[in-house]
MARNU-358824 format. One record per residue (C-alpha): residue number from 1; z, y negated, x. Coordinates in Angstrom, 2 decimals, decimal comma. Layout:
+-----+---------+---------+---------+
: num :      zz :      yy :      xx :
+-----+---------+---------+---------+
: NUM :       Z :       Y :       X :
...
+-----+---------+---------+---------+
***
This chain:
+-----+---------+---------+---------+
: num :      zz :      yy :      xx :
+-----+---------+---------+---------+
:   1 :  -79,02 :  108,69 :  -75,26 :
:   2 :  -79,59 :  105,00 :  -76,98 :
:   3 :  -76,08 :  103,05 :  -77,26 :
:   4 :  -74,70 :  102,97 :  -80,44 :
:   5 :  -75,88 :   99,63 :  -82,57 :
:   6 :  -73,45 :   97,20 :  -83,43 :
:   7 :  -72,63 :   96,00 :  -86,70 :
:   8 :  -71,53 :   92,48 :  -85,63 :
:   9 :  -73,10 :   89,49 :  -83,98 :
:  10 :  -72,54 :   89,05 :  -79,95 :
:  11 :  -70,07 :   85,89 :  -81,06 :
:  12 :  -67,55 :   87,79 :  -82,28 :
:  13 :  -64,98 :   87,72 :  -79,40 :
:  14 :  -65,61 :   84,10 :  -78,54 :
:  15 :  -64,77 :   83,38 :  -82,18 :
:  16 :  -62,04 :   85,83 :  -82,25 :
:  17 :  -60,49 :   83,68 :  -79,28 :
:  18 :  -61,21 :   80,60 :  -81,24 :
:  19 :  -59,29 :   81,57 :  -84,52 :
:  20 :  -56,30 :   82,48 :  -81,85 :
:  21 :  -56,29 :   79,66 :  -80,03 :
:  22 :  -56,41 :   77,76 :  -83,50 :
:  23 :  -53,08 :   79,58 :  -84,54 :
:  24 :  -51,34 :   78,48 :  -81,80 :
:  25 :  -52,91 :   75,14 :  -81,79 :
:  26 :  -51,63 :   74,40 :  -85,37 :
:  27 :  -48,36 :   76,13 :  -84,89 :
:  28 :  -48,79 :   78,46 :  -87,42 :
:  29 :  -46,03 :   81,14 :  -88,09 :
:  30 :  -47,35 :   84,27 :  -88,26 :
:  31 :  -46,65 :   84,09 :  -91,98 :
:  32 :  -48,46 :   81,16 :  -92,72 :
:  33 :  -51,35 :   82,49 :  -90,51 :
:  34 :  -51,88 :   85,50 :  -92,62 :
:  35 :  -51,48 :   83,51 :  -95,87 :
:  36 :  -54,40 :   81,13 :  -94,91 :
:  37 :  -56,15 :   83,93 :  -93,83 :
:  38 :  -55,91 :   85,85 :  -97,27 :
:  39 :  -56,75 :   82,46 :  -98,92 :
:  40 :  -59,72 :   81,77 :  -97,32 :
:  41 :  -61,30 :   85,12 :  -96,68 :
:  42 :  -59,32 :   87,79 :  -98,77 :
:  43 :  -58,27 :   89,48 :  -95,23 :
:  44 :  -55,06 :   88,95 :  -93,62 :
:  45 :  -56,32 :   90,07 :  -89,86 :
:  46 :  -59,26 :   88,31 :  -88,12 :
:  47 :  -59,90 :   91,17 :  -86,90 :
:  48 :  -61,24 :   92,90 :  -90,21 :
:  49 :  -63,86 :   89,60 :  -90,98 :
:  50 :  -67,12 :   89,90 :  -90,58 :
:  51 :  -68,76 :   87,18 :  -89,19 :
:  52 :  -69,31 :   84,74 :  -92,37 :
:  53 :  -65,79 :   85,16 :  -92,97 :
:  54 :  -65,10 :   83,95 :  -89,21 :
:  55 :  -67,18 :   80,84 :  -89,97 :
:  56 :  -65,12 :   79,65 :  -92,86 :
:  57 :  -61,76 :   80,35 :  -91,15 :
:  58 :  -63,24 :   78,20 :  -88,50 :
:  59 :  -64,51 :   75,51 :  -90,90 :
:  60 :  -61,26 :   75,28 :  -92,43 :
:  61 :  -58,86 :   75,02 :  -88,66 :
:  62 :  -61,75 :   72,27 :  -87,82 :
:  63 :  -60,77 :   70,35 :  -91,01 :
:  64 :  -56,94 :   70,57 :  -90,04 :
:  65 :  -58,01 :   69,09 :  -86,42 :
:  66 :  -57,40 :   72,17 :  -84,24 :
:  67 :  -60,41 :   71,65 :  -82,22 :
:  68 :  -60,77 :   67,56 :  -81,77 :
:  69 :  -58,91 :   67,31 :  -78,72 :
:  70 :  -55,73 :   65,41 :  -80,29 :
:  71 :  -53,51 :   68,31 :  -79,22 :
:  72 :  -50,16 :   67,95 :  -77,33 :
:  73 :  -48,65 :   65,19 :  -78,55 :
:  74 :  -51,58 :   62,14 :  -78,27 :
:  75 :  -51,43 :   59,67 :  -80,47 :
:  76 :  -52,67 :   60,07 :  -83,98 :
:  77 :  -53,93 :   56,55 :  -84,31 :
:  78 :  -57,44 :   56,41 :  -85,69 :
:  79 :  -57,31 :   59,89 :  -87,22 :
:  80 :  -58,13 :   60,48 :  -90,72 :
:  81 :  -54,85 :   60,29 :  -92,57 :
:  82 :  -53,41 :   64,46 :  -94,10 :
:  83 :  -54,47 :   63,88 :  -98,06 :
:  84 :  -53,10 :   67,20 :  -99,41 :
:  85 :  -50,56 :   66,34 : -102,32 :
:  86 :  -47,44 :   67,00 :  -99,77 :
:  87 :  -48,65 :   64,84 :  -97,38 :
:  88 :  -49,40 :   61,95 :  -99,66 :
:  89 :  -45,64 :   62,33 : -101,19 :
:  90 :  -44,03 :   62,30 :  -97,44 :
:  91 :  -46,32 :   59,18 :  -96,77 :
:  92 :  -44,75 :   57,43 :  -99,96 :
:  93 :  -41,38 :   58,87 :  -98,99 :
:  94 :  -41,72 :   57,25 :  -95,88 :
:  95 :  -43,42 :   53,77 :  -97,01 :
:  96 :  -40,60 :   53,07 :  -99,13 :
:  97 :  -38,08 :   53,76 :  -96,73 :
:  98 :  -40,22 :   50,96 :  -95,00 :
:  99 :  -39,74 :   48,79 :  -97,84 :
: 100 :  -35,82 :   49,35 :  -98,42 :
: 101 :  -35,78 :   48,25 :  -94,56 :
: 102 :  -34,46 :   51,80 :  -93,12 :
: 103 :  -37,17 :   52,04 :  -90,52 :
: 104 :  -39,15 :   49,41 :  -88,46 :
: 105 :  -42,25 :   50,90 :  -88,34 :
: 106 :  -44,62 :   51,84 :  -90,96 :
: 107 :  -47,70 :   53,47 :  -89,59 :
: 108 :  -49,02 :   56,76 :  -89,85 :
: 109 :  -48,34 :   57,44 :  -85,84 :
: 110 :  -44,38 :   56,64 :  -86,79 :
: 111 :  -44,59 :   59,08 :  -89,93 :
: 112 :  -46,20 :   61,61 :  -87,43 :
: 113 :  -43,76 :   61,15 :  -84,86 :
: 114 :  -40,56 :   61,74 :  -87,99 :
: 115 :  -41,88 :   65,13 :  -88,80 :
: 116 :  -42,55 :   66,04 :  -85,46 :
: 117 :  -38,17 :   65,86 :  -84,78 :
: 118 :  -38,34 :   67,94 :  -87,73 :
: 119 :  -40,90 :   70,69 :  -87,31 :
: 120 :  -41,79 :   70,64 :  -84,05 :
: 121 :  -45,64 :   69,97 :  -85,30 :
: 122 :  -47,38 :   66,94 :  -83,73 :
: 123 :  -49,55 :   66,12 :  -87,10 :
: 124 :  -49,48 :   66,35 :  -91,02 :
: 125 :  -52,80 :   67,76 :  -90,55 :
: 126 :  -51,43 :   70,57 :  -89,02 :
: 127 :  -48,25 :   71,35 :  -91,41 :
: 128 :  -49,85 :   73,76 :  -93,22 :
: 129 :  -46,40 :   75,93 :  -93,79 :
: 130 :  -44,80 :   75,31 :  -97,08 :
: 131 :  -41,52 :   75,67 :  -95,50 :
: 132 :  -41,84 :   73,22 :  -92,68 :
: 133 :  -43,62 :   70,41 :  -95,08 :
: 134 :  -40,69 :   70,31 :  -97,53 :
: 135 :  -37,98 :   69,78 :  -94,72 :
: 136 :  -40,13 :   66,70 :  -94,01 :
: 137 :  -39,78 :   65,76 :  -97,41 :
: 138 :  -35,99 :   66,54 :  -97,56 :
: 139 :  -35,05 :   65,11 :  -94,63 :
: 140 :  -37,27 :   61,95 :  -96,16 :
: 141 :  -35,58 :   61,97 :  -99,43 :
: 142 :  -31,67 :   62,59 :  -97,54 :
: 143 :  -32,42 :   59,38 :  -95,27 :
: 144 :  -33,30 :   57,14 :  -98,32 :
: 145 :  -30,23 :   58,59 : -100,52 :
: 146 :  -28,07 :   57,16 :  -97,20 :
: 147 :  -30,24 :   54,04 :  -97,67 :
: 148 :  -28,55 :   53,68 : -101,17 :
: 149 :  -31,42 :   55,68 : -103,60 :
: 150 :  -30,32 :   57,50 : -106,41 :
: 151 :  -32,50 :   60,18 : -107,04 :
: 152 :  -33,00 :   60,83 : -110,73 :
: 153 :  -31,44 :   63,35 : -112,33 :
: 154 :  -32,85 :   64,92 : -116,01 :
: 155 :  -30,06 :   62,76 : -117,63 :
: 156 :  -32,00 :   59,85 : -116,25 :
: 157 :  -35,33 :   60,80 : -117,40 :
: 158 :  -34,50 :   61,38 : -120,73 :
: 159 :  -32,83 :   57,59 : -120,48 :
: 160 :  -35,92 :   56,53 : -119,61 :
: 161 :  -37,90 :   58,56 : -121,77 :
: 162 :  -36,35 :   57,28 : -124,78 :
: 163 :  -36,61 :   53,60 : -123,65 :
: 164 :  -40,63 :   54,06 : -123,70 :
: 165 :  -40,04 :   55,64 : -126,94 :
: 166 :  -38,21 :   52,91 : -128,65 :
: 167 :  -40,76 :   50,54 : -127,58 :
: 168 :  -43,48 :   53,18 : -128,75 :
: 169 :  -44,84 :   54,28 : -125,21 :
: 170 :  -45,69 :   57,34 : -126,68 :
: 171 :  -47,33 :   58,98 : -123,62 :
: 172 :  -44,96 :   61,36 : -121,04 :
: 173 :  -43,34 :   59,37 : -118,34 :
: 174 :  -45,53 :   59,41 : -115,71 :
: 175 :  -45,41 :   61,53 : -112,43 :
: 176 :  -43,45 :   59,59 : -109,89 :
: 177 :  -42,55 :   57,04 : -111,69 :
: 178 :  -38,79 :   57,82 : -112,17 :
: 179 :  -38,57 :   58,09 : -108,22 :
: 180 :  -40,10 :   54,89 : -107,89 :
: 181 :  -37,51 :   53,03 : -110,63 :
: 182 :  -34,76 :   54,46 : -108,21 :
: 183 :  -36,22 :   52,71 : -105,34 :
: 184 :  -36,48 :   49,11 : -106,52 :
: 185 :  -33,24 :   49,91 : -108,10 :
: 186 :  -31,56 :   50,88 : -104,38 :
: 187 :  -33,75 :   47,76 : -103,22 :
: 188 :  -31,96 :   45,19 : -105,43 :
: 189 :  -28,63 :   46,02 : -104,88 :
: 190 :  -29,68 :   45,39 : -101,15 :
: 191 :  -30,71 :   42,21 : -102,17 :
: 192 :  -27,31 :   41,67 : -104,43 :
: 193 :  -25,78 :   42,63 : -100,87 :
: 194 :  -27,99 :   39,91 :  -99,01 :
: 195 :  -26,76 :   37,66 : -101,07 :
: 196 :  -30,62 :   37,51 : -101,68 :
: 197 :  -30,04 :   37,70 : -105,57 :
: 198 :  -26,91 :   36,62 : -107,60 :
: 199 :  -24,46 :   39,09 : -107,82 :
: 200 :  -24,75 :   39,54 : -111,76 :
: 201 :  -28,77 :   39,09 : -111,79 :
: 202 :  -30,49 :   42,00 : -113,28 :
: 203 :  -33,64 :   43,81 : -111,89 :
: 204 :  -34,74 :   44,47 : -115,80 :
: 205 :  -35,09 :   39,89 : -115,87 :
: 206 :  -36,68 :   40,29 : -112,72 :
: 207 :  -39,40 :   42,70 : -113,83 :
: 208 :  -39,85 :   41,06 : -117,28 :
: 209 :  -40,88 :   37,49 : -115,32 :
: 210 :  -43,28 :   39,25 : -112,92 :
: 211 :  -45,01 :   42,21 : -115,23 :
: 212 :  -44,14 :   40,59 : -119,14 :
: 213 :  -42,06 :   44,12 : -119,29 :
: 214 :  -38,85 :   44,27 : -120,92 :
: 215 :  -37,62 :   46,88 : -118,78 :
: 216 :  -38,80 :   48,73 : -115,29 :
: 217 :  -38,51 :   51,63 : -117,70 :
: 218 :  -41,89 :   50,15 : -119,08 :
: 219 :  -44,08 :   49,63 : -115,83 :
: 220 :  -47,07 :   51,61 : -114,77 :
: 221 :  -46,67 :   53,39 : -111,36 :
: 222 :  -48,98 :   51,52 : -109,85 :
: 223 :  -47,02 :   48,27 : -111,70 :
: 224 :  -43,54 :   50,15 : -109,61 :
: 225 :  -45,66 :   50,28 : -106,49 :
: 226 :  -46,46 :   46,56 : -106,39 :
: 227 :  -43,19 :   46,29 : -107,46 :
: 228 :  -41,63 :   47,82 : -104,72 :
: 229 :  -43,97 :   46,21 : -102,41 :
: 230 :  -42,66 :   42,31 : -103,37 :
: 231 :  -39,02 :   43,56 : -103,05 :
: 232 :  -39,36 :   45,02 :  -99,77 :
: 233 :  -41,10 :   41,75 :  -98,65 :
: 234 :  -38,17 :   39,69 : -100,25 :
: 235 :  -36,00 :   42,40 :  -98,74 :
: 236 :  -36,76 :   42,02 :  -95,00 :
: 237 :  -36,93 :   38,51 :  -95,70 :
: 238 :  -33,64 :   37,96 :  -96,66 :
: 239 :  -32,77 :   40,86 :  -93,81 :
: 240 :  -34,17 :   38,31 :  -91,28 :
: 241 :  -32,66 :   35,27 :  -92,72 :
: 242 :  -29,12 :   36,95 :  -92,67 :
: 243 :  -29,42 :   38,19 :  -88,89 :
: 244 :  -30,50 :   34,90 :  -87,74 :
: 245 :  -27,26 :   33,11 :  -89,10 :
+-----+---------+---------+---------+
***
């Protein structure tokens, strides 16, 4: 009697293997597995894909770097940078606790190295559970509210809302840019501290010399970026000057 004929391609256990090793590669719960799974394919089991589905689960755990060799802790230096929305907000998260002086090293490997403590993940790449990217982002947002930032609260967006209105800024406040007002706004009362900035100086005179804005309220977000930029320069600065006396 002939043997039966299989439906599937002789690659299917090697890729089966692949998709596993993947998993545990990118330290996926079994949640998150399943999820990406469903996403990408419409099938929560490897198992159950046919071989085109196999290919684009693959495709996908190659774009999060499971198979480049950067495994087990190596340095992430020269690796293109995570670029999904989370990652870019933990990035800025974690450049402006760079620029309110909190941490001494700005780079990408440092960043890694933060959410690693947290997650136990060696890579944004690879943080592909909702769960573990927000404690990232918490545990971000907690170390800069030590640091002195006020997160805002809706009170302060509607304060700010209705100082664009009065000066007929009729457009929404932009995305971000209320987080970015409470930065410089933690940053200058380090400088006050410094003794950087007179004690009765106001950030609003500050920003109207260097932008022609009456108040931060007013700025762009990529105006509050460069903003918050100059102040961390003047910032570490005047950090430097004071630990040298």
């Amino acid at each position: 009697m002939a043997a039966p004929k299989t439906t599937d391609d002789p690659n299917r256990k090697a890729e089966l293997a692949k998709i596993h090793a993947a998993k545990r590669t990118l330290k996926l719960t079994d949640e998150s597995y399943r999820d990406r799974l469903r996403r990408i394919t419409g099938k929560e089991s490897a198992g159950a894909m046919d071989a085109a589905d196999r290919a684009k689960v693959i495709a996908d755990f190659t774009r999060l770097g499971a198979f480049d060799g950067k495994q087990g802790g190596r340095s992430v230096r020269g690796r293109r940078r995570a670029d999904h929305r989370q990652a870019r907000l933990a990035r800025a998260l974690w450049l402006s606790a760079w620029h309110l002086g909190v941490i001494d090293d700005a780079s990408e490997g440092a960043l890694a190295a933060f959410a690693k403590r947290q997650t136990g993940v060696d890579d944004l790449h690879w943080l592909t559970d909702p769960k573990q990217i927000a404690a990232v982002i918490e545990a971000l947002k907690s170390m800069l509210a030590r640091a002195g930032v006020v997160w805002p609260t809706t009170d302060t967006i509607a304060r700010i809302k209705g100082l664009r209105d009065m000066r007929g800024i009729t457009e929404p406040v932009p995305r971000g840019l209320p987080d970015r007002l409470a930065v410089m706004e933690a940053q200058w009362r380090k400088l006050i501290g410094l003794r950087a900035v007179q004690k009765h100086a106001w950030l609003k005179v500050w920003v109207g010399n260097r932008y022609g804005r009456g108040e931060p309220a007013f700025l762009t977000p990529q105006e509050a970026d460069r903003a918050i930029r100059a102040l961390g320069g003047w910032l570490r600065k005047a950090k430097g000057e004071g630990e040298r006396r």
